[in-house]
C-alpha positions as CSV (number, residue, x, y, z in Angstrom):
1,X,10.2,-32.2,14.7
2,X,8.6,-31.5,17.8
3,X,5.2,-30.1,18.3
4,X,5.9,-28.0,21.3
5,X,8.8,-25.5,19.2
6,X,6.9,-25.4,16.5
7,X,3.9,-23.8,18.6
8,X,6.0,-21.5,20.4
9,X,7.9,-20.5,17.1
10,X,3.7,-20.0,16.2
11,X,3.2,-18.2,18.9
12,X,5.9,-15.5,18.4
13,X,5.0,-15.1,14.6
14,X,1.8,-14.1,15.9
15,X,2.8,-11.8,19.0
16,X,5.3,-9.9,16.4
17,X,3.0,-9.6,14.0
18,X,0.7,-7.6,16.5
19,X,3.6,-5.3,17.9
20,X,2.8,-1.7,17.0
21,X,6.1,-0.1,15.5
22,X,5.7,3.6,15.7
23,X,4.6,3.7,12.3
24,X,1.4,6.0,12.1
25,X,-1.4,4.7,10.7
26,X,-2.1,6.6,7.2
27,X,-4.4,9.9,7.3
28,X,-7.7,9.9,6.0
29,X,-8.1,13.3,4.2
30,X,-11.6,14.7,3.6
31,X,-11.7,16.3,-0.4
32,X,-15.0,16.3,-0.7
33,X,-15.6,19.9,-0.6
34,X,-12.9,20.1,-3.2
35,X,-16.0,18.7,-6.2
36,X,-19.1,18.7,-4.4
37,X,-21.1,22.0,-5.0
38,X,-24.7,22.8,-4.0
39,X,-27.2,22.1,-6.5
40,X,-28.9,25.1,-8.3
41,X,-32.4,24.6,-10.1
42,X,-34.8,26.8,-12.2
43,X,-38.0,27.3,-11.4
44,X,-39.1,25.3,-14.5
45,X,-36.6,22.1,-12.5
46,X,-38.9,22.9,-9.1
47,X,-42.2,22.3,-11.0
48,X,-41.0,19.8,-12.9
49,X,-39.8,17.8,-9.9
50,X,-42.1,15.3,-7.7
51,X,-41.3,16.0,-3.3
52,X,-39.0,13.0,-2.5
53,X,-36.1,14.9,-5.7
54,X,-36.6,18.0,-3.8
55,X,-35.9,16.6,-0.3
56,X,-32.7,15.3,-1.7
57,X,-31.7,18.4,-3.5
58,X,-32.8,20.0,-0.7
59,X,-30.5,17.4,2.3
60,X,-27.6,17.7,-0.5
61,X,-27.2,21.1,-0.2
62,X,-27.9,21.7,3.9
63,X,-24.5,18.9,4.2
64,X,-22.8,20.8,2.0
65,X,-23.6,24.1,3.3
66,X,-22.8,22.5,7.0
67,X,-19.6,21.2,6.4
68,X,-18.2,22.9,3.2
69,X,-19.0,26.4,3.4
70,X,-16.5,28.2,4.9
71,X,-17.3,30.4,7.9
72,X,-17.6,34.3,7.6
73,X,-15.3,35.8,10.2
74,X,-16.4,37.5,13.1
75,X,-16.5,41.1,13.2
């Protein structure tokens, strides 16, 4: 067999593969809001805690307030 069909037969594989066929690609859908909740401690949990916890508690529940709470409406 020939070397030069083979690479054009190659060469086609690899072109159709690439072709974009109006397929969408699949959506990414964000649930996270659907199980993550803001944390909620006691004032015994804020004693007992060391600074680098309450930073995290603290980050945790500004992203969730940022991008989970809903919005009050205008008035």
């Amino acid at each position: 067999m020939s070397s030069k069909p083979l690479m054009i037969f190659l060469t086609m594989m690899f072109l159709a593969s690439c072709v974009n066929r109006g397929v969408s690609p699949p959506a990414v859908i964000d649930t996270a809001c659907d199980w993550v909740r803001p944390i909620y401690l006691s004032g015994h949990d804020i004693d007992a805690m060391d600074m680098q916890t309450k930073r995290a508690v603290l980050t945790h529940n500004q992203t969730w307030q940022k991008n989970c709470q809903i919005p009050m409406a205008s008035q």
